[in-house]
C-alpha positions in Angstrom: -52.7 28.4 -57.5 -52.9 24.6 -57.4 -51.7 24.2 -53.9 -54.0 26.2 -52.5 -56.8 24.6 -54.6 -55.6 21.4 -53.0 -55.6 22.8 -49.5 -59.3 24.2 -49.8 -60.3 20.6 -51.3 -58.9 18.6 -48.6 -60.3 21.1 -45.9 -64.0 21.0 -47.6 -63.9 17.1 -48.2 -61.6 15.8 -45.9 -59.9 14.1 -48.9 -58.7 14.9 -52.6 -60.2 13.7 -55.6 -57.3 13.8 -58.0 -54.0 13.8 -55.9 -52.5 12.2 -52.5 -52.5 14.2 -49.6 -48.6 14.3 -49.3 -48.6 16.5 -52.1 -49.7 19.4 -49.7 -46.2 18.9 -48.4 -44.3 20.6 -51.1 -41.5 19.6 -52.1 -40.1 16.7 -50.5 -36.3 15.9 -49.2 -34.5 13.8 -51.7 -34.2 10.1 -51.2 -37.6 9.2 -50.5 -38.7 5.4 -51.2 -42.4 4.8 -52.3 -43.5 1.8 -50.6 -44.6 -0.1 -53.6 -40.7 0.1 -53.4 -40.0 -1.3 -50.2 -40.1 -4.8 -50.7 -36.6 -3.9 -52.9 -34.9 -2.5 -50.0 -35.9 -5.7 -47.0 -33.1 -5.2 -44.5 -31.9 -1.6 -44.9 -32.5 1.6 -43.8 -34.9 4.1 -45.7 -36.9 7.3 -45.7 -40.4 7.5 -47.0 -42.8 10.5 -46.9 -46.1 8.8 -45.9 -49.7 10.1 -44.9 -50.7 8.5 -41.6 -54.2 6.7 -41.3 -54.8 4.8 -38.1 -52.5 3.1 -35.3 -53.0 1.0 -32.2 -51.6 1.9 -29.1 -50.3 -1.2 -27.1 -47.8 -1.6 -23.5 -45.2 -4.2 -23.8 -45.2 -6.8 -20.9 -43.1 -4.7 -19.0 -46.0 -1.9 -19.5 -44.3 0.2 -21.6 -46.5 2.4 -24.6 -45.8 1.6 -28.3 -47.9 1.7 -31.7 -48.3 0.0 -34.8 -49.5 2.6 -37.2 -50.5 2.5 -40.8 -49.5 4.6 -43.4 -49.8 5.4 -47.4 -48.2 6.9 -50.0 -49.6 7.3 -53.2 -48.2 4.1 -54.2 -49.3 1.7 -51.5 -50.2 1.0 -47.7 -47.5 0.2 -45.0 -47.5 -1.2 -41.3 -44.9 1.1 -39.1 -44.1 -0.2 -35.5 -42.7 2.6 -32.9 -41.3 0.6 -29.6 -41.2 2.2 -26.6 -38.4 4.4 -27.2 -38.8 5.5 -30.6 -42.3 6.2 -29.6 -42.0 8.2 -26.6 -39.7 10.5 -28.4 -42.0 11.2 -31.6 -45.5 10.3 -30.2 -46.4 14.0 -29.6 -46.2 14.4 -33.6 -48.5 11.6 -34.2 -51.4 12.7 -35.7 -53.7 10.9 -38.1 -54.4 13.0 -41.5 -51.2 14.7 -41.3 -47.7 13.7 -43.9 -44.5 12.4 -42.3 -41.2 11.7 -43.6 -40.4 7.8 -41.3 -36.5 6.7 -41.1 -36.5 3.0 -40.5 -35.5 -0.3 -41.3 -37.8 -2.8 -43.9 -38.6 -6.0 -42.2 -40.5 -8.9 -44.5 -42.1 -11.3 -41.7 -44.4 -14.3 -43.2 -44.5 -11.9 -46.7 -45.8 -8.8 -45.0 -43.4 -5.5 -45.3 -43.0 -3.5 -42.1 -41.4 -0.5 -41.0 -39.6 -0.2 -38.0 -39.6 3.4 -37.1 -36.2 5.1 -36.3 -37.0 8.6 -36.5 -40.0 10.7 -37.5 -40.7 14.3 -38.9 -43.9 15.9 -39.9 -44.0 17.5 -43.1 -44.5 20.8 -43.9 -44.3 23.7 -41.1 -47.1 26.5 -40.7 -46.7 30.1 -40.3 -43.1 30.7 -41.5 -43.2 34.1 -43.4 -39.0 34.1 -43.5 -38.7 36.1 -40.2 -40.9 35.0 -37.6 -41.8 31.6 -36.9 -45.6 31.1 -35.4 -45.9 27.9 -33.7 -49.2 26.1 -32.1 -48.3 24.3 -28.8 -51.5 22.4 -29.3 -50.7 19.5 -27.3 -47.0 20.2 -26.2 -45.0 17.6 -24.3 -43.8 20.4 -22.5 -45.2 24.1 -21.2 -42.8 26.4 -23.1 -42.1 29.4 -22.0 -41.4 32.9 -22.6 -37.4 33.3 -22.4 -36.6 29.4 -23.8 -34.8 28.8 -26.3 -36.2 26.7 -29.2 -35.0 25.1 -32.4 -37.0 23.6 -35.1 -35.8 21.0 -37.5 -36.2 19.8 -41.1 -36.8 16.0 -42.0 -33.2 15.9 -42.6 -32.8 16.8 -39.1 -31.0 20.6 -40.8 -32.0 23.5 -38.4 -34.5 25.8 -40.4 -35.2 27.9 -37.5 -34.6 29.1 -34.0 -35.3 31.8 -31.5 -36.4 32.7 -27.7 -40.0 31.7 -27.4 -42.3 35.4 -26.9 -45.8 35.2 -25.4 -47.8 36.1 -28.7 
């Protein structure tokens, strides 16, 4: 089928030739603003799926991490700042190469568009089959363990799955 045509193109050439990487996603939540869009929504809150690129980790003067990342849609290029709080909760989903769906607020400073992150969701999850969830703790902010309790979340922040974690 064509998704899996996609998948195997991005895997062999790191990139497609005819279609953005967010379409790997599926089907995305509604409400999503492109950011060619953006500029028509300065001041308010919105929700855009977005492939991310590159960032740059910075400290604040009082030392604390944050990132300005960039990110595309198939429609343009955007700037995303994470401050320290917003960053320390999502930075462990940061991942260049990989879509997300950003909550935030459009900021226009000197003509540029920004986004000022709120929340963050990767898109897409691996491994569900409709019964048992598989998840890879790559680089988990925490050790789970066998006996916790775990719940996973949509990007609408809607519970799509839960469980005790089991060694595998």
């Amino acid at each position: 089928d064509r998704t899996t045509r996609l998948r195997r193109e991005y895997e062999v050439l790191g990139f497609l030739c005819a279609d953005h990487p967010v379409t790997l996603s599926g089907r995305l939540p509604p409400g999503m603003i492109k950011v060619a869009r953006l500029g028509d929504h300065v001041g308010r809150r919105v929700r855009c799926a977005v492939w991310l690129l590159t960032g740059k980790l910075v400290a604040t003067r009082s030392g604390e991490a944050m990132e300005f990342l960039t990110f595309e849609d198939e429609t343009g290029i955007v700037e995303a700042t994470f401050f320290p709080l917003v960053y320390r909760r999502y930075a462990h989903l940061l991942q260049s190469g990989r879509a997300y769906v950003l909550t935030g607020t459009v900021d226009q400073d000197y003509g540029a568009l920004t986004l000022t992150v709120e929340q963050a969701a990767a898109l897409g999850v691996a491994g569900w089959d409709g019964a048992v969830l598989t998840v890879d703790f790559e680089q988990p902010v925490f050790a789970p363990a066998p006996g916790q309790k775990l719940v996973l979340y949509d990007a609408l922040e809607r519970v799509v799955a839960g469980g005790t974690i089991r060694p595998v």
